[in-house]
SENU-958386 format. One record per residue: x, y, z of N, C-alpha, C, O, CB in turn; residue number from 1; residue in three letters. Coordinates in pm, whole numbers, m for minus. Glycine has a CB too. Layout:
N
site n.x: X; n.y: Y; n.z: Z; ca.x: X; ca.y: Y; ca.z: Z; c.x: X; c.y: Y; c.z: Z; o.x: X; o.y: Y; o.z: Z; cb.x: X; cb.y: Y; cb.z: Z; seq: NUM; type: ALA
...
***
This chain:
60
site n.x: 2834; n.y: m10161; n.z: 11529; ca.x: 2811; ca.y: m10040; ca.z: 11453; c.x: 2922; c.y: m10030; c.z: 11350; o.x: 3036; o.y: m10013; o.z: 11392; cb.x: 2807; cb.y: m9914; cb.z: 11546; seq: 1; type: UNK
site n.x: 2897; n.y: m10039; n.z: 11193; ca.x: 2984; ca.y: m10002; ca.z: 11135; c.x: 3068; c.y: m9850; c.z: 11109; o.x: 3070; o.y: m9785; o.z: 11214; cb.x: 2942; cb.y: m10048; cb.z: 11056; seq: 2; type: UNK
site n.x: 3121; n.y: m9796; n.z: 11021; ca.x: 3208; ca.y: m9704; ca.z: 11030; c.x: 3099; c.y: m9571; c.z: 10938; o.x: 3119; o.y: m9449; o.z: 10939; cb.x: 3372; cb.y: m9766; cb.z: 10959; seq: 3; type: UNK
site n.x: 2994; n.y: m9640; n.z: 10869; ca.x: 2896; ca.y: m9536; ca.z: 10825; c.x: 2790; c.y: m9467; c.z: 10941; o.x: 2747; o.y: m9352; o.z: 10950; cb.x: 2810; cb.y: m9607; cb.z: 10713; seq: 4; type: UNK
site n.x: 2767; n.y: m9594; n.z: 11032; ca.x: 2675; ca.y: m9553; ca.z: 11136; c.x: 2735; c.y: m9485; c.z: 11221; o.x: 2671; o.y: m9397; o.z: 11279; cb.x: 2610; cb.y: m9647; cb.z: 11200; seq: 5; type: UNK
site n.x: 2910; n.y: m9511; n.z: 11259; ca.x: 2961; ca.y: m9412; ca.z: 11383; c.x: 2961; c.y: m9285; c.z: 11301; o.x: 2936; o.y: m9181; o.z: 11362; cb.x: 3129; cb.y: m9449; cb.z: 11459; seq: 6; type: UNK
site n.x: 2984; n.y: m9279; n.z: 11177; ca.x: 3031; ca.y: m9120; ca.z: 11089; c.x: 2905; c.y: m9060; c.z: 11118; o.x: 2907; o.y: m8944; o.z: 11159; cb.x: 3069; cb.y: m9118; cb.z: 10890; seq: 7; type: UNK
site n.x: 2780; n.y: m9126; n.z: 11103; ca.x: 2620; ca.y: m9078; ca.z: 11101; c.x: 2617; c.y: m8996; c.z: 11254; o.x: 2606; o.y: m8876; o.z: 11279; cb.x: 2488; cb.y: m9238; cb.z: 11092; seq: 8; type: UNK
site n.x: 2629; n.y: m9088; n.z: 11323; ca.x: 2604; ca.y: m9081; ca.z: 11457; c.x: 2670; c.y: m8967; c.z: 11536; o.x: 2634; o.y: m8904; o.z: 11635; cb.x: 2638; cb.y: m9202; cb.z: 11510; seq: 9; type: UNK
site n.x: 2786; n.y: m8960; n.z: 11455; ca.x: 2922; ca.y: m8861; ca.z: 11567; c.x: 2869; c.y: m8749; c.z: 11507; o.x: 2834; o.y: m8653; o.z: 11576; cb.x: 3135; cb.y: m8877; cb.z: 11544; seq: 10; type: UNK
site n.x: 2852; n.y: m8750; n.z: 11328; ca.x: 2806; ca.y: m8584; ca.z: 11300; c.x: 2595; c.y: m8519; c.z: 11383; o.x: 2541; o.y: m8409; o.z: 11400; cb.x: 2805; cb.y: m8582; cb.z: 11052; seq: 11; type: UNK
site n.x: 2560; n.y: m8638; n.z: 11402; ca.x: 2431; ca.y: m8575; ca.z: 11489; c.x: 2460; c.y: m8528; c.z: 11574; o.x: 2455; o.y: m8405; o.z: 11575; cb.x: 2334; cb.y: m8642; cb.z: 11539; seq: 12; type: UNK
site n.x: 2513; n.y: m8609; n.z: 11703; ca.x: 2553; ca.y: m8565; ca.z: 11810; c.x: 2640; c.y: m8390; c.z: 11820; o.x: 2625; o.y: m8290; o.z: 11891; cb.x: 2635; cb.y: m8687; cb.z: 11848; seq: 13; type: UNK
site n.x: 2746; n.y: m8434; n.z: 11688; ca.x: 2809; ca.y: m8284; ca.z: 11691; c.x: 2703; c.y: m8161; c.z: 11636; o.x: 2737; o.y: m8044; o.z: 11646; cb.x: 2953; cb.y: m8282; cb.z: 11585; seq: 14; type: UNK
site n.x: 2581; n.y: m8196; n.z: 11583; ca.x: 2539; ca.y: m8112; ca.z: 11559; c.x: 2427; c.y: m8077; c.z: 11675; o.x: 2352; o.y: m7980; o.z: 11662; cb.x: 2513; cb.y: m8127; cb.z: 11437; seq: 15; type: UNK
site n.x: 2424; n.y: m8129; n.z: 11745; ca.x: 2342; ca.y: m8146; ca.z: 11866; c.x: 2399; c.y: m8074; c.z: 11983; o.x: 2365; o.y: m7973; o.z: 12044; cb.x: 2326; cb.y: m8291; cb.z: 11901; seq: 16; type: UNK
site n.x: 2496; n.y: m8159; n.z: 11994; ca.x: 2584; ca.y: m8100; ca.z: 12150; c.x: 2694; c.y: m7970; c.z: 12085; o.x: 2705; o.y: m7872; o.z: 12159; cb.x: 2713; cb.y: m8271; cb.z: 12245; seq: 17; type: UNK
site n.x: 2764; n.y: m7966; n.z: 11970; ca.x: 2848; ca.y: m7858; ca.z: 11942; c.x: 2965; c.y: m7945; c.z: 11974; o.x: 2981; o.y: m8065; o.z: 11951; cb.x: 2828; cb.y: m7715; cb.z: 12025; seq: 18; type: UNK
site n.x: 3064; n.y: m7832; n.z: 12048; ca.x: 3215; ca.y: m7855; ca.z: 12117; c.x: 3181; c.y: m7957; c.z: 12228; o.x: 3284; o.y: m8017; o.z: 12258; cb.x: 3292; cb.y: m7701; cb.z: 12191; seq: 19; type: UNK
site n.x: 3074; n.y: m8000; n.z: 12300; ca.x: 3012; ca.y: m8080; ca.z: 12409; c.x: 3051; c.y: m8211; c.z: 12361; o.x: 3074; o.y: m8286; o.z: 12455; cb.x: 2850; cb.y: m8062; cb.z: 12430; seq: 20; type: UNK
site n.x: 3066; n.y: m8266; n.z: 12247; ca.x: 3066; ca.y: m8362; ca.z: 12171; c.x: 3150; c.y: m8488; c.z: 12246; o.x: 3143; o.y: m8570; o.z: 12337; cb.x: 3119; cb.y: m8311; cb.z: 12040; seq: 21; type: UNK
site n.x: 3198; n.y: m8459; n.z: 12180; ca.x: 3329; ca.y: m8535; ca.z: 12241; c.x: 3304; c.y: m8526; c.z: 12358; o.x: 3204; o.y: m8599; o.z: 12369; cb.x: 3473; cb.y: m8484; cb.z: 12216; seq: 22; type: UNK
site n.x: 3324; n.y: m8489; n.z: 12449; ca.x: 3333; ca.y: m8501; ca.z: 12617; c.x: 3240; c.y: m8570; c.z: 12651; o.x: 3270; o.y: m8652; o.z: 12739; cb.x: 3322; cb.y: m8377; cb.z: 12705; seq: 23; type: UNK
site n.x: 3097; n.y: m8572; n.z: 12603; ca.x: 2990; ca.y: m8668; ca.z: 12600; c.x: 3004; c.y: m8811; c.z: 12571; o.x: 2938; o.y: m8898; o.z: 12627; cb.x: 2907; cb.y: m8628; cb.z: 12516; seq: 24; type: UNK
site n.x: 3093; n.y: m8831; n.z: 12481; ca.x: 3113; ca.y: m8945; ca.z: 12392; c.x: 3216; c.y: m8979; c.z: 12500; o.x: 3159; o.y: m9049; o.z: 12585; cb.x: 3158; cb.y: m8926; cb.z: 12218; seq: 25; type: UNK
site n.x: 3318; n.y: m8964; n.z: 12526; ca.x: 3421; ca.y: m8991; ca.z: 12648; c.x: 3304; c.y: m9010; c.z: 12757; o.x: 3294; o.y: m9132; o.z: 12768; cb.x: 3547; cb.y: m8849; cb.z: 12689; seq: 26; type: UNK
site n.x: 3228; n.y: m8961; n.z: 12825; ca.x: 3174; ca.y: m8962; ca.z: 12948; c.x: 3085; c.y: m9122; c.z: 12880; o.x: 3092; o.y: m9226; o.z: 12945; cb.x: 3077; cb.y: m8791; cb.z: 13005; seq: 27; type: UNK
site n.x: 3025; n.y: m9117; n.z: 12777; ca.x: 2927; ca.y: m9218; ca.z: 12749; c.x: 3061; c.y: m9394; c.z: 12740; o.x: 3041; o.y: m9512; o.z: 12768; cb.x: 2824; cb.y: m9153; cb.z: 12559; seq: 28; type: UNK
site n.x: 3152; n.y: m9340; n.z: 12704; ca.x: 3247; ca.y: m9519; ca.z: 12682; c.x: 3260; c.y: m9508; c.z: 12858; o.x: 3166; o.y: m9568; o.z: 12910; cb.x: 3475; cb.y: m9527; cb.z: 12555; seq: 29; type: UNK
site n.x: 3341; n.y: m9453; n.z: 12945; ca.x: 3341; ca.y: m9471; ca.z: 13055; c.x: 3226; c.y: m9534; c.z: 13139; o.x: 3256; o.y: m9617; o.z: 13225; cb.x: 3372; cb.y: m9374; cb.z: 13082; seq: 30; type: UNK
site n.x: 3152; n.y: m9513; n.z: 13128; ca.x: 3005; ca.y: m9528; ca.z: 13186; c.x: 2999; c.y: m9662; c.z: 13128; o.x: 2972; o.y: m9746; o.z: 13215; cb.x: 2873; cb.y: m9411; cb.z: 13135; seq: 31; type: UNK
site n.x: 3014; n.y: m9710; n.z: 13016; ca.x: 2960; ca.y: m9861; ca.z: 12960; c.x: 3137; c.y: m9915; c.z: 13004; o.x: 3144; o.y: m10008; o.z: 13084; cb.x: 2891; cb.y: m9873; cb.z: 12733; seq: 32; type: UNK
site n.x: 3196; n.y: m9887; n.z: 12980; ca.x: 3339; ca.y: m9956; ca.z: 13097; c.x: 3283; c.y: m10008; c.z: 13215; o.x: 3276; o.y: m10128; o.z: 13245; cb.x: 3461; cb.y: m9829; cb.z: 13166; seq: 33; type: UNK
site n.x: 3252; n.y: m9928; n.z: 13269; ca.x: 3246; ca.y: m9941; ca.z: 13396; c.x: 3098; c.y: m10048; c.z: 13445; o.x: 3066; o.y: m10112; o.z: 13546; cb.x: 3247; cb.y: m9783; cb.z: 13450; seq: 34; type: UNK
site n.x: 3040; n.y: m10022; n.z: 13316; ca.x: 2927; ca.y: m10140; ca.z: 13357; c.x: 2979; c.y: m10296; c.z: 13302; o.x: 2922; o.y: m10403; o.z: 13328; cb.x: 2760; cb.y: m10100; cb.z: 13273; seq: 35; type: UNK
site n.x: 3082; n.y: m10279; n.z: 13233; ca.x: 3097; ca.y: m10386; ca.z: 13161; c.x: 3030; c.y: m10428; c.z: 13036; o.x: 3019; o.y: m10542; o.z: 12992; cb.x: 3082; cb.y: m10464; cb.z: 13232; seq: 36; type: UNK
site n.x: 2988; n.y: m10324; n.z: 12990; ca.x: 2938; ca.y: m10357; ca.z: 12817; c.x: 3080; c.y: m10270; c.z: 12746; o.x: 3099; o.y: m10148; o.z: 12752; cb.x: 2731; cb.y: m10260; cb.z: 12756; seq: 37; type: UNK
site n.x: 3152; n.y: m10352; n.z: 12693; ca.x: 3242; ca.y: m10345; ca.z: 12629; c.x: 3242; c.y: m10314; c.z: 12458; o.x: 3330; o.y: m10262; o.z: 12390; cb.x: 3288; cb.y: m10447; cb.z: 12669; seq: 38; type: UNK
site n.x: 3127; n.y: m10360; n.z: 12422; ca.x: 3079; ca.y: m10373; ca.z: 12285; c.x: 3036; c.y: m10220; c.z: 12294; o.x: 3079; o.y: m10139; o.z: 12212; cb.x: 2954; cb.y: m10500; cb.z: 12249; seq: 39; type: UNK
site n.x: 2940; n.y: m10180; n.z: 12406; ca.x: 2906; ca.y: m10069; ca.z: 12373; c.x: 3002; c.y: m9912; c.z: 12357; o.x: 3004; o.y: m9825; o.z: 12270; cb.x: 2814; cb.y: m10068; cb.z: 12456; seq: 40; type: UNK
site n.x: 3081; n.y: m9928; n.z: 12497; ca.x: 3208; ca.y: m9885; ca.z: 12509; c.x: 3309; c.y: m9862; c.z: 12379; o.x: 3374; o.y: m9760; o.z: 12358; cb.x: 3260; cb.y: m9976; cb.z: 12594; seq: 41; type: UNK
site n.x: 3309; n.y: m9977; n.z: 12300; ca.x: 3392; ca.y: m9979; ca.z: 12230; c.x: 3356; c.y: m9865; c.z: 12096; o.x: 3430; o.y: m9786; o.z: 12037; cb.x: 3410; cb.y: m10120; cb.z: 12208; seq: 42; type: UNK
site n.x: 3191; n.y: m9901; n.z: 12078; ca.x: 3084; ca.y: m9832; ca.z: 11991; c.x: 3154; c.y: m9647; c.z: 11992; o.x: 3209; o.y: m9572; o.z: 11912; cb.x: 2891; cb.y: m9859; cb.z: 12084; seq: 43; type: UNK
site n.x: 3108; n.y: m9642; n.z: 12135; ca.x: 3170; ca.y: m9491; ca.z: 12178; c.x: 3316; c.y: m9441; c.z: 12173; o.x: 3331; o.y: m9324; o.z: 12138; cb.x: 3143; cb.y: m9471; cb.z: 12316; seq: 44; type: UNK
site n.x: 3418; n.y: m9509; n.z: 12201; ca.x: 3488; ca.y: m9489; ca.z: 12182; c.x: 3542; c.y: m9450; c.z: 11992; o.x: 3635; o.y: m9377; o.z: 11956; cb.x: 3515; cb.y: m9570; cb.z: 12264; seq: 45; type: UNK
site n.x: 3473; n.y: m9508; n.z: 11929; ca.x: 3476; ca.y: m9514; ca.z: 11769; c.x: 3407; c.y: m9365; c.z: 11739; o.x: 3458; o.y: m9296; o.z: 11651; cb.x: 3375; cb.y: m9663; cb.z: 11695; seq: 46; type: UNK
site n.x: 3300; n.y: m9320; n.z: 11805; ca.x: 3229; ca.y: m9207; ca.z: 11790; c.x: 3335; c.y: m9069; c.z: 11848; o.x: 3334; o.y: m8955; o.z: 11801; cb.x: 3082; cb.y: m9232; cb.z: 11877; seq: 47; type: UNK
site n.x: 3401; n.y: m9107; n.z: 11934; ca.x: 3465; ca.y: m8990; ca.z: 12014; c.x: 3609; c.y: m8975; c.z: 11880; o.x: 3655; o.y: m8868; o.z: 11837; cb.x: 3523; cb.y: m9049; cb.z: 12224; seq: 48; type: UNK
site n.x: 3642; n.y: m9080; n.z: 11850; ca.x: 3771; ca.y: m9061; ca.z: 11730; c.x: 3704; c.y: m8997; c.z: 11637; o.x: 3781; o.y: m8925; o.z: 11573; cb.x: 3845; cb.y: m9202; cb.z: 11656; seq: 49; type: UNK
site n.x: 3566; n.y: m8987; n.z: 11590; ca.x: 3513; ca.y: m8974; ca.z: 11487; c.x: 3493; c.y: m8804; c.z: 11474; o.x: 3513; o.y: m8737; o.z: 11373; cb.x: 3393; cb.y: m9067; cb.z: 11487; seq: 50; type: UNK
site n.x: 3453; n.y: m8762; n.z: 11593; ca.x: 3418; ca.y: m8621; ca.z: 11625; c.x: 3535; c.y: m8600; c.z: 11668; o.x: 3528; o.y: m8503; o.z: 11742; cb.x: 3303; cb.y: m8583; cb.z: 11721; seq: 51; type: UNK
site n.x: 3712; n.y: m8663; n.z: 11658; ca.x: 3821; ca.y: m8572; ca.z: 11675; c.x: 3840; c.y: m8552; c.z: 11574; o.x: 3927; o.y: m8477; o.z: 11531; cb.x: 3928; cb.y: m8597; cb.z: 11737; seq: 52; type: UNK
site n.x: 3770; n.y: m8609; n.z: 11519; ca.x: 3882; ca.y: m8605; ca.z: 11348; c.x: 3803; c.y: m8509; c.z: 11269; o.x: 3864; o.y: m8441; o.z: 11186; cb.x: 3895; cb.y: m8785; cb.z: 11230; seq: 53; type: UNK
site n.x: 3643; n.y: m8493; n.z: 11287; ca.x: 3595; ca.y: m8389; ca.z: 11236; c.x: 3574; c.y: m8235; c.z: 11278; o.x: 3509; o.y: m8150; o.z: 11215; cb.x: 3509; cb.y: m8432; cb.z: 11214; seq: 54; type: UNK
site n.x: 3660; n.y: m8216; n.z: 11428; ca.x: 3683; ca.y: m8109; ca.z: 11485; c.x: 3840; c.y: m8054; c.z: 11417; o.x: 3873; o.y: m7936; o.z: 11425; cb.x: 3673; cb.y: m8140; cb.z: 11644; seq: 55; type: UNK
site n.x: 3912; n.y: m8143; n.z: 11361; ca.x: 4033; ca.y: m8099; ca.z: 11304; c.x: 4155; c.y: m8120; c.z: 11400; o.x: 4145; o.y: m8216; o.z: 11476; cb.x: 4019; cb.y: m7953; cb.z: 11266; seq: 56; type: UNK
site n.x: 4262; n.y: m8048; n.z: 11408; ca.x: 4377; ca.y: m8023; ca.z: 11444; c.x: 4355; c.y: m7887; c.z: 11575; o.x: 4270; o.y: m7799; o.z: 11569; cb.x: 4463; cb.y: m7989; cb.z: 11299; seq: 57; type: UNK
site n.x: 4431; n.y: m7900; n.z: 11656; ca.x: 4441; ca.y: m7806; ca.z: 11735; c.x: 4515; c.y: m7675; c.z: 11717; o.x: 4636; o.y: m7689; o.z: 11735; cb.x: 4477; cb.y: m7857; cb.z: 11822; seq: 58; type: UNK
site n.x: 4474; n.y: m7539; n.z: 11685; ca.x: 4559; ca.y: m7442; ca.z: 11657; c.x: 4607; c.y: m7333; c.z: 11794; o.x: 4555; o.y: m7289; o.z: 11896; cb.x: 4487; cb.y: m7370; cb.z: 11539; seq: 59; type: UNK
site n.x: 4756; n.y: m7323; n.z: 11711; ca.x: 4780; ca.y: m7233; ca.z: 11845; c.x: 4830; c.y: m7093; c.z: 11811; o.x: 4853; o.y: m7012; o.z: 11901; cb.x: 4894; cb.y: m7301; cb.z: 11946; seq: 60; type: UNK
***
């Protein structure tokens, strides 16, 4: 998956799941860890950076 398809992909999902986003995307690389698809894992993991970075900074 290139870096247009994870940007595509992370803003559906965020518009789909909301704040759920991310935690989904974490729950989804774990799950392909653990099966041993690494490629896919890796896919997700690219999506979960993608929806941190478009959630912003943390305010306090």
């Amino acid at each position: 998956m290139d870096a247009i398809q994870t940007t595509q992909y992370a803003r559906a999902l965020m518009q789909a799941r909301g704040s759920k986003a991310i935690a989904e995307a974490a729950q989804r690389m774990r799950e392909n860890e653990a099966k041993g698809n690494t490629a896919e894992a890796e896919n997700w993991r690219r999506i979960r950076l993608a929806l941190a970075e478009m959630r912003g900074p943390h305010q306090s």
